[in-house]
N, C-alpha and C positions, 0 to 999 in steps of 0.2 A: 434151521440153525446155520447154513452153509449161507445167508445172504447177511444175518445177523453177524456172523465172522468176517464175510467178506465186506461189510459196512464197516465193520471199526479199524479193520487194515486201510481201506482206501477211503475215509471220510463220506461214505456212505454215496460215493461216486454212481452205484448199482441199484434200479429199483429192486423193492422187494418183490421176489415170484415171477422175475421177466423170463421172458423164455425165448428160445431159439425161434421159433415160428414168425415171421413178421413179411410185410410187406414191402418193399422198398424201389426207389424209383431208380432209374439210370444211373443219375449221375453219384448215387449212392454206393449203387451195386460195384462200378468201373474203380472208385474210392475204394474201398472195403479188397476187391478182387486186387487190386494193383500191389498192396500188400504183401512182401517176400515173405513174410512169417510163414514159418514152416506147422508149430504148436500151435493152432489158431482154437484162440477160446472165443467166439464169436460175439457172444454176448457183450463182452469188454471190448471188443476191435468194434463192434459198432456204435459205444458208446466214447470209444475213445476219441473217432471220427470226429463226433461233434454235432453231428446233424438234426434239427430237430425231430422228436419221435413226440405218440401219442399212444399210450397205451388203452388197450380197448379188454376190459375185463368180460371173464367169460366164463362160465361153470363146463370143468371137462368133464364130458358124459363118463359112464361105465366103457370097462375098454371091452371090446367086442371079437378082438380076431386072437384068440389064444394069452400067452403070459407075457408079460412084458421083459427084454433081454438085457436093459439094464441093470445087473445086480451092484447090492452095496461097494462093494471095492472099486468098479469101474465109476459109478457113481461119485466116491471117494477120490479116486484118481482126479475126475476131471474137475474135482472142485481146488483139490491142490495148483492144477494146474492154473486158474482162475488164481487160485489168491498170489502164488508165485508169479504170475506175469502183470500182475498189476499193482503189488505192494512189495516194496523194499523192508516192510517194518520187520518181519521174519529176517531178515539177514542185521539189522541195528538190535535184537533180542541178544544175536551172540555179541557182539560189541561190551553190549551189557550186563552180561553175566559174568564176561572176562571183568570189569571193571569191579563187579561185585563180590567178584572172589576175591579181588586183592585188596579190594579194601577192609573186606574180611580177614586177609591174611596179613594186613597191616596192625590190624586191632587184637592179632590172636598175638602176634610177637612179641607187641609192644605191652599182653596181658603178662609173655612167658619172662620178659625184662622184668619187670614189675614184681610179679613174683619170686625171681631170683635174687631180686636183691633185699626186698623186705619179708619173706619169708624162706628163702633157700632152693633149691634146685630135690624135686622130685627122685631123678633120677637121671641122668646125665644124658643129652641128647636128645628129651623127647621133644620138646616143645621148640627146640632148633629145627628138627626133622619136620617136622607137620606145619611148620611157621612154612618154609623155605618153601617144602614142596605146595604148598595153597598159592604159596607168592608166586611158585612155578606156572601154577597151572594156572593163576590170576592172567598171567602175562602172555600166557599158549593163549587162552579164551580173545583174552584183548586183539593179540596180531591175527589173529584166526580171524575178527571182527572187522579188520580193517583189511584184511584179504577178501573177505565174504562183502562189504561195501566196493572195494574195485570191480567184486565179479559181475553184482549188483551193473554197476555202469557199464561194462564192456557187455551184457547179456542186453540193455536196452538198446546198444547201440547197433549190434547182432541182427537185432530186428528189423532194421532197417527204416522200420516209420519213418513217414514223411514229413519233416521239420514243421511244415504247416499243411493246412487244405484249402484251394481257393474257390470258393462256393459260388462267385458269378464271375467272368472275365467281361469287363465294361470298355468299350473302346476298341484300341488296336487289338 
């Protein structure tokens, strides 16, 4: 499920079922190591790299030396971590919720106008009260959105990744 989520955040940037285990040569290792990132989800910083890989499929035996110590939550954790360091779409969700409350709370107003004038007023205040504070919280979700988009780029920039990677130096 956690590669199926992490596909539709990141355009399915991640094979399905990769796993940490791999082989890799020097000039991979020195790339990947050079890396200030402190939260290294490794899977993603070695796809981020660029470098070509080849995956070698392989049935994992029964596990032989006791229980195995990752349980669900830490398992959870590190998959948050994965989708947070590779996808921005989780911080454009608030964006859009703020936008969809207030358009909500556009349509609720412009229902309580509506009805105030061609049927009369319920009871005084309500539909002011509930319009205003929707339109409130419309407008908290939106700036939260566009707060949560700058954290977005100041968190990739944090990272310090390397603008590029140069895979052979030819010449000088």
């Amino acid at each position: 499920m956690f590669y199926w989520v992490l596909g539709g955040l990141t355009n399915n940037l991640f094979p399905r079922n990769a796993s940490d285990f791999r082989l890799v040569d020097r000039r991979v290792y020195q790339t990947i190591n050079n890396m200030s990132e402190r939260n290294r989800f490794m899977r993603g910083m070695f796809i981020w790299a660029g470098f070509r890989s080849t995956g070698v499929p392989h049935e994992r035996a029964e596990r032989f030396a006791g229980e195995a110590k990752s349980y669900s939550l830490q398992v959870f954790e590190l998959a948050l971590k994965g989708i947070f360091a590779y996808s921005y779409k989780p911080l454009k969700v608030i964006t859009l919720i703020g936008l969809a409350v207030s358009l909500l709370a556009f349509v609720l107003l412009a229902s309580v106008v509506f009805k105030a004038i061609f049927f009369g007023v319920p009871f005084n205040g309500f539909g002011t009260i509930m319009g205003v504070m929707l339109l409130m919280f419309g407008f908290l979700f939106t700036m939260l959105g566009v707060m949560s988009e700058y954290i977005g780029l100041i968190y990739e920039e944090v990272k310090q990744r390397p603008n590029f990677i140069v895979k052979a130096k030819i010449g000088l």
